[in-house]
C-alpha positions as CSV (number, residue, x, y, z in Angstrom):
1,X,-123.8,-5.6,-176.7
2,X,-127.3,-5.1,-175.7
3,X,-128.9,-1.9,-174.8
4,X,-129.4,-1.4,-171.1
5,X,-132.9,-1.3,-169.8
6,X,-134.7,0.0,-166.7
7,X,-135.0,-3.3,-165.3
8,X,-132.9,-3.3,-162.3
9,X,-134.5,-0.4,-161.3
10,X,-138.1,-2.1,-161.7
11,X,-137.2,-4.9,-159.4
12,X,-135.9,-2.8,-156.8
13,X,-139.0,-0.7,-156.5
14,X,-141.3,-4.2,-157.0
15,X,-141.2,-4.7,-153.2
16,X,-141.6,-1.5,-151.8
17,X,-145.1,-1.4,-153.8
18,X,-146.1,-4.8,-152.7
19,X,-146.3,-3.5,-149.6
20,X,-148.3,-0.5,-150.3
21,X,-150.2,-3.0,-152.7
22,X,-151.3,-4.6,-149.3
23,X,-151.4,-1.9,-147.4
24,X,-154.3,-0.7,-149.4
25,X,-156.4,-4.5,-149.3
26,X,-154.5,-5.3,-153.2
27,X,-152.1,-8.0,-154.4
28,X,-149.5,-6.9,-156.8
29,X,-147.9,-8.7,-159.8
30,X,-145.5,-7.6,-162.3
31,X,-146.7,-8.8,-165.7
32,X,-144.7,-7.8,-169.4
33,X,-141.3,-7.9,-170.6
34,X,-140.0,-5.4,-167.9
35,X,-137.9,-3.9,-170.4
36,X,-139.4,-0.9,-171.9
37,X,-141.8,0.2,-168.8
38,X,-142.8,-1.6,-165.8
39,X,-146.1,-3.2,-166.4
40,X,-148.3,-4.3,-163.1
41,X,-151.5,-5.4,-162.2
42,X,-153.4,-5.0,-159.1
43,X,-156.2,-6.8,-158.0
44,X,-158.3,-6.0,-155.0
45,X,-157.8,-9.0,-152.6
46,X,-159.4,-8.2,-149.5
47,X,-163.2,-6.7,-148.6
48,X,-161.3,-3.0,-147.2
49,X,-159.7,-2.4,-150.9
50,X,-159.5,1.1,-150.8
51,X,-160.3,3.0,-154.5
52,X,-158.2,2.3,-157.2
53,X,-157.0,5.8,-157.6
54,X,-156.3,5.7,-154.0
55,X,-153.9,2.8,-154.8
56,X,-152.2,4.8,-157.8
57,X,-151.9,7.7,-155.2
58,X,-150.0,6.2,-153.2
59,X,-147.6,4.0,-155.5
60,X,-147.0,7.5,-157.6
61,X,-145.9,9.2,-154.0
62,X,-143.6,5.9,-153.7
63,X,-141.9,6.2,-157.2
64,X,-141.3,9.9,-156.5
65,X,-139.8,9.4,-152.9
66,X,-137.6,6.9,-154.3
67,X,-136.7,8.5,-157.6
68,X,-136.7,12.1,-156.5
69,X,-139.0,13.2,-159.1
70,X,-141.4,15.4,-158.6
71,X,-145.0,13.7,-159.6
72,X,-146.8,16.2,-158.1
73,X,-146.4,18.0,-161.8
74,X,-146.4,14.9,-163.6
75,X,-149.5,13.5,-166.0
76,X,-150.7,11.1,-163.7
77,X,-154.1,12.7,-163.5
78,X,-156.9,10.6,-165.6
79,X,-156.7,6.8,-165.9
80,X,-157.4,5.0,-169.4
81,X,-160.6,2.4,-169.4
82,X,-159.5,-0.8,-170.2
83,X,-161.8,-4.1,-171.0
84,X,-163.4,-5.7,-168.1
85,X,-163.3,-2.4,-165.9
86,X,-160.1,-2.1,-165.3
87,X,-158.2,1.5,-165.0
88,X,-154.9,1.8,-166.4
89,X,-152.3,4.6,-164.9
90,X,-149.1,5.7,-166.2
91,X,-146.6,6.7,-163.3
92,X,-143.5,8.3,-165.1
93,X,-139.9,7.9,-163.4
94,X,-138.1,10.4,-165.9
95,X,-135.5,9.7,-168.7
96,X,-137.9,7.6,-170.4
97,X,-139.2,4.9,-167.2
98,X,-142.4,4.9,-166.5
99,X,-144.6,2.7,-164.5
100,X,-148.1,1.6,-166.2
101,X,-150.4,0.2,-163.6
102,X,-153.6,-1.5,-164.3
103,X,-155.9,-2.3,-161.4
104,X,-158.8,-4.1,-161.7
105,X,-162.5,-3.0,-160.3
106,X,-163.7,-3.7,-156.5
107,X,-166.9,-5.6,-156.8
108,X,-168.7,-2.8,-155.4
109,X,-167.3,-0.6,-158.0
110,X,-168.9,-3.0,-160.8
111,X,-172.3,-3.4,-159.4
């Protein structure tokens, strides 16, 4: 028998941050096996993208409504630099789930 994974409770979260994905000008897509962490990227799709962090923010304030974790003490404080510009977070869920986000730069925020 397989070990269980976080999965299920990945997809079930995956619309809810669509919708903040767009809320904020950003498309969403999941990316990754889904099994150890939930991996996502964000790209800025419109011209009122708000700042990445601002993104993160708001996705963290998600996963802790829904989880009933408390973020507010959690290490979701500097992002990592990744190639390209991008800015990695990691959001953690508790026993062991986390969600790592990568969002990619504004066009603006590369100039």
């Amino acid at each position: 028998m397989k070990m269980p994974t976080f999965a299920p409770v990945y997809v079930s979260l995956y619309p809810g941050m669509c919708e903040i994905a767009i809320a904020h000008g950003y498309s969403l897509a999941v990316h990754g096996s889904v099994v150890s962490d939930f991996d996502l990227i964000a790209a800025p799709w419109t011209p009122e993208a708000v700042e990445a962090a601002a993104l993160v923010a708001a996705i963290a304030e998600y996963v802790s409504l829904i989880c009933g974790a408390n973020h507010h003490l959690s290490p979701v404080l500097e992002p990592e630099v990744k190639p390209h510009g991008r800015l990695a977070w990691c959001i953690p869920m508790g026993s062991g789930a986390a969600v790592d986000i990568s969002v990619m730069p504004r066009q603006f925020d590369r100039d």
